[in-house]
N, C-alpha and C positions, 0 to 999 in steps of 0.2 A: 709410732709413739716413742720418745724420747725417753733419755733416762730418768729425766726427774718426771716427765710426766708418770713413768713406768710409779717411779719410788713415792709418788703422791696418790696415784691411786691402789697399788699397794696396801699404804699406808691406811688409807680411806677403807678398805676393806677390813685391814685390821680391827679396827675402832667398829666397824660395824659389827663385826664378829663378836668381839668382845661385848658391846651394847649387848648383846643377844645373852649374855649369862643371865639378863636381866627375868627372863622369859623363862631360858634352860633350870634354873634353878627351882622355881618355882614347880617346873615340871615333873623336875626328881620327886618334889612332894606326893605331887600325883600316883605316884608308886604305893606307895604307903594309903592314901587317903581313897585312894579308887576303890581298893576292899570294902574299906567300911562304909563307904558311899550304896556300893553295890547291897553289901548285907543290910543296912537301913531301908529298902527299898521298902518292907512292908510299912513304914511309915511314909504313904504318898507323900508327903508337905515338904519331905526334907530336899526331897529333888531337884524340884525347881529354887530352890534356896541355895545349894549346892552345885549348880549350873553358873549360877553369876560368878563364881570368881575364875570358874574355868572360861564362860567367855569373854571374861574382860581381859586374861591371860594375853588369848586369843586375839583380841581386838587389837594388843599393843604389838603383838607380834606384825598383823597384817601391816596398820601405821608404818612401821619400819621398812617392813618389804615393799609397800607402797612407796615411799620417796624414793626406792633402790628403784624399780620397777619402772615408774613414772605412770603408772596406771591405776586403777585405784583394785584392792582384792576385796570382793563384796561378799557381805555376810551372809549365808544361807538359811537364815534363822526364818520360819514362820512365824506369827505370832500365837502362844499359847491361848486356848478358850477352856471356859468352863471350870466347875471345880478345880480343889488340888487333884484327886485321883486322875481327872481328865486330862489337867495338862501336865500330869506325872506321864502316862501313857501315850499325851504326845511327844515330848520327850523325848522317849525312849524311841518311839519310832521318828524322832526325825533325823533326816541324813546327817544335818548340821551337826548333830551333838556327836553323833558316832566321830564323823570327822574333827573334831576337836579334841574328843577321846583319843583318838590316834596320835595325831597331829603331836598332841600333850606326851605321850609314851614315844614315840621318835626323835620329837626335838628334846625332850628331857638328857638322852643321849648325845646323838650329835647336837644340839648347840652346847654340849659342853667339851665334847671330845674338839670338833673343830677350831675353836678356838686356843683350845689348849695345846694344841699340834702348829698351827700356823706362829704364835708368839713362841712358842719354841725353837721355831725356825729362825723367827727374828732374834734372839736373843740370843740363838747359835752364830747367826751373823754378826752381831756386835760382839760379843766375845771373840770371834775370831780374827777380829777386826784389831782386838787391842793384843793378841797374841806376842808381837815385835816387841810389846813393850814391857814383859814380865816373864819371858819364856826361861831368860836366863838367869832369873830368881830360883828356878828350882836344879833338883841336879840333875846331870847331864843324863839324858834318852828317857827318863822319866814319862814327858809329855810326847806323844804321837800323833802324826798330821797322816793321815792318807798311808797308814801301818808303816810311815815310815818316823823313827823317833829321830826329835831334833836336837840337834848337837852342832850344830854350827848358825851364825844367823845368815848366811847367805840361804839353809835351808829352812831359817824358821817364818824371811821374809817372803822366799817365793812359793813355799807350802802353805803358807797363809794367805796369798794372793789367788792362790786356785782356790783353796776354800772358800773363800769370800764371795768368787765367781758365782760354784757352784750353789752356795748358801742363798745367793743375792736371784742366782736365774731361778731355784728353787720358790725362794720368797714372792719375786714378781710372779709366779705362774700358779703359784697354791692358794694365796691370797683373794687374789678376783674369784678363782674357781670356786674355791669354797663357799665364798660370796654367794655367786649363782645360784649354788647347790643349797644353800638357806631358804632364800628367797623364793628359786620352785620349789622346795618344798611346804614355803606357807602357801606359795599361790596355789598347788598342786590341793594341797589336803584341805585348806582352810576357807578356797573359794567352792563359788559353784562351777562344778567344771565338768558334768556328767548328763549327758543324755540330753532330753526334752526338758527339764529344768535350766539346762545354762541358754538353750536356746532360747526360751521364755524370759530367760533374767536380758539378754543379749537386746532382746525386742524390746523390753520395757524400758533398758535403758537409753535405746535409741529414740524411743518417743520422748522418754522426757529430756533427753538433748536437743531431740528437736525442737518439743515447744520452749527450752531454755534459749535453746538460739532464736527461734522465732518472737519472742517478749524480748529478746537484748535486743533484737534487731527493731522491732517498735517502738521501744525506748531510746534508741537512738534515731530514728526518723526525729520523734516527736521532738526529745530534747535541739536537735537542728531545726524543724522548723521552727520551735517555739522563739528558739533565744537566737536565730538569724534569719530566717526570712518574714514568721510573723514582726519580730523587734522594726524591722527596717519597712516592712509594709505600715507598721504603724506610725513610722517615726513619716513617711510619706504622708500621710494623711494628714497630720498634725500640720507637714509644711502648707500642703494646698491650700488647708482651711485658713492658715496666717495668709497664705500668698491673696487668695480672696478677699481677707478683708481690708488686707493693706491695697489692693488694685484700682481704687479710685483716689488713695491717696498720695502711692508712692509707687508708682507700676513699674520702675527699675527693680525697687527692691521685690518687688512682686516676681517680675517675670526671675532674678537668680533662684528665688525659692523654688519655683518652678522648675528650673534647672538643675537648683540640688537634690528636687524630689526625682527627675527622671535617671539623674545617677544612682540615684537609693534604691531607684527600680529597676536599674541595669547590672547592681549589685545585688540582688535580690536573687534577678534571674540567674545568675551564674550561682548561687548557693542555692537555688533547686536546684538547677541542673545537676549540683554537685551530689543532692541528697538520692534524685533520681537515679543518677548512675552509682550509686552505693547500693540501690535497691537491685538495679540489672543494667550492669554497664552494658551503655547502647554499643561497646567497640564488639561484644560479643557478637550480638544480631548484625553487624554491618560487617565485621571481616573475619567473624567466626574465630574459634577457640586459638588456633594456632595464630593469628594475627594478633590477639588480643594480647597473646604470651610474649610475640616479638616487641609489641608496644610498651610493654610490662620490662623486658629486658633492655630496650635501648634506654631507657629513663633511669637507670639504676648506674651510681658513681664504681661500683664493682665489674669486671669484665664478666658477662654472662656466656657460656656457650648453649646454642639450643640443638638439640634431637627431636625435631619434630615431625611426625609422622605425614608423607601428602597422599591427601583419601580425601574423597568428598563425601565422604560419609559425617554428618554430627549427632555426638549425643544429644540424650534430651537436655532441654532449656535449662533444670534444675541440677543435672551433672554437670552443663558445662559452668552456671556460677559457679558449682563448691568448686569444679577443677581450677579457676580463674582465682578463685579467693585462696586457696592452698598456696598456687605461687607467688601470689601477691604478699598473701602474710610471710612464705619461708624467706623469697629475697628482700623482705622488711626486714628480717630477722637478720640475714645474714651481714646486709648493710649494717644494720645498728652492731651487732653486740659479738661477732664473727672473728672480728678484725681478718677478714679474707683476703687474698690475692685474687682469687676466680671462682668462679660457680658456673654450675652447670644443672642443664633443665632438660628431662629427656619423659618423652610422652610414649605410650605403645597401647596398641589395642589388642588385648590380647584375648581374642575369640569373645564375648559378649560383657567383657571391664575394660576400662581405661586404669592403666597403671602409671604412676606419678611420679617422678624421683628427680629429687632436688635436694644436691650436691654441691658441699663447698670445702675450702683446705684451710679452715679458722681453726681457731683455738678447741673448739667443742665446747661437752659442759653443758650442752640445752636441757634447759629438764621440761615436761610443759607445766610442773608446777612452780617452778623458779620463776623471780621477776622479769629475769631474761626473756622464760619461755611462756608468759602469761596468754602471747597470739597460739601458741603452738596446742593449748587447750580448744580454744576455739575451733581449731582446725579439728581436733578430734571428737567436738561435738556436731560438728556439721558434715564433718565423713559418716560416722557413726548415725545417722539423720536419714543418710542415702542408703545405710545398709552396707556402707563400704568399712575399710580396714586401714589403720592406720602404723607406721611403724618408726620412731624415730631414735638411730644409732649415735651417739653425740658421744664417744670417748675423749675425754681429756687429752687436747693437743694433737686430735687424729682430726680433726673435720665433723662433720654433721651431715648425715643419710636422714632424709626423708622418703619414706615412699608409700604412699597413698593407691588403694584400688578400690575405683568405683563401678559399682555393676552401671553399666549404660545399654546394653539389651542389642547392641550391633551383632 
């Protein structure tokens, strides 16, 4: 990563930091207001009354760490039954509100302290930065660089220039870090992330990806047949039935109808075909996964390298699509919105998963909630489908890691 990539993401961290006072402050409250929360308790009604502003707190925090994240951090909430007393007592015993509880008491601190720390840094670097230009306003050895006081500007220039380094390596390394260190911490306290509960949230959301991917993908059969190959089968029928009637009268003009209908039917076929092999490219079944990938690489205006495994082993039918649609959408990706020099596509079976990774030296920046990265969602509803895992690395100005593991049962 470069330097202004370094000093833009940096920067981007800052700002996010700082967003987070938005949350942190609110949380300091929670100091004070959680007593009398707790001693209100014999009034069951106020609880659940009392609950909503802490999980909407909550909710804007995840939002945040979510775009940082590029995954979404899911709320653990049951839904309350029954009277107030009832769903006071559920409440209290569900994991969700403890975790939010906490959550509220930890970031109430750090999201205030970390921010406060990193803009100190940066402020120590701009300060430092204008040192040259006011040092000898004051009097002489007054002001100290590095316990050493400056008195001359050849020392006030290059004790400034170390400073700045150190301010500047400082800044680039605190900044992202801290980042991090926000973000698991809502993903950490604020998802589900314990036991047989995340595994059950894990399953649930892979069915409803799948059947989201399974209705996208029937609504786009549908929409193709309807508006190109029904369009054009219709638009053939209409000719025939002119060509028929003009055929006693005008049998030239008759038979080109004829002619323009068996092109509308030659255009037809090739927009099935097109829709079929969206369904299950037939290059799978005829030259299997690794040929399919080569096919997939030599059609691409970017230099692709492949790592492909030789085994005559194939996974099943439904792995090797999503493996096929994973590469297909990342070197779409990378063609469009990369601006790459090369890429690289490297497969492995590693004891009973196929592992995916697909590598480029672009710009970065993919989020898969960005307009860039809108395929890149896709991909992880349809990993996520298989029961597989998806992971994508996209630093500003370093490239884009994709890498994909699907259980395949070899």
């Amino acid at each position: 990563m470069d330097l202004k990539a370094r000093a833009l993401h940096g920067l981007r961290s800052t700002r996010y930091l700082l967003g987070g006072l938005a949350t942190a402050l609110p949380s300091l409250a929670g100091y004070v207001l959680l007593p009398l929360v707790c001693f209100s308790l014999i009034f069951a009604p106020v609880l659940p009354w009392a609950v909503r502003p802490l999980r909407a707190l909550a909710d804007a925090e995840r939002r945040r760490a979510e775009r940082v994240l590029g995954r979404p951090v899911r709320r653990p909430y049951p839904t309350p039954e029954g009277n107030a007393y009832q769903r006071t007592f559920q409440l209290l015993r569900s994991p969700g509100t403890r975790k939010d509880v906490a959550w509220m008491l930890v970031h109430g601190i750090v999201g205030l302290v970390l921010p406060v720390l990193v803009l100190g840094v940066l402020l120590s670097l701009l300060l430092t930065i204008s040192i040259p230009l006011w040092w000898w306003t004051l009097p002489g050895g007054t002001l100290t660089l590095l316990a050493a006081p400056l008195t001359t500007w050849m020392q006030a220039i290059v004790l400034s220039a170390v400073c700045v380094w150190l301010f500047a390596a400082l800044f680039f390394w605190l900044a992202p870090a801290t980042m991090r260190l926000e973000t698991w911490t809502a993903e950490v306290m604020l998802g589900t992330w314990t036991g047989a509960g995340r595994r059950i949230e894990e399953l649930t959301t892979s069915r409803a990806g799948a059947l989201q991917a399974h209705e996208a993908e029937l609504r786009r059969i549908e929409r193709d047949l309807h508006d190109g190959t029904q369009a054009q089968l219709v638009a053939v029928a209409m000719r025939l039935a002119l060509a028929d009637r003009r055929f006693d009268k005008d049998p030239q003009s008759s038979r080109r109808m004829v002619l323009e209908a068996r092109d509308t039917v030659d255009e037809a076929l090739v927009q099935l075909r097109t829709v079929i092999r969206g369904i299950h490219p037939p290059i799978l079944s005829d030259r299997g996964l690794n040929g399919a990938i080569r096919s997939l690489a030599a059609g691409r205006p970017i230099p692709t390298t492949l790592d492909l495994p030789e085994t005559d082993r194939r996974p099943p039918a439904a792995v090797e699509a999503a493996a096929y649609f994973v590469v297909a959408e990342a070197l779409t990706n990378i063609a469009r919105h990369s601006r790459a020099d090369r890429a690289q596509v490297s497969l492995r079976y590693d004891g009973p998963t196929l592992r995916i990774l697909v590598q480029d030296d672009g710009r970065g920046g993919a989020e898969s909630g960005s307009a860039s990265g809108s395929g890149l969602a896709g991909v992880r509803r349809r990993v996520a489908a298989l029961d597989g895992t998806t992971r994508i690395d996209s630093p500003v100005g370093s490239g884009t890691t994709i890498e994909v593991v699907l259980p395949c049962g070899l």
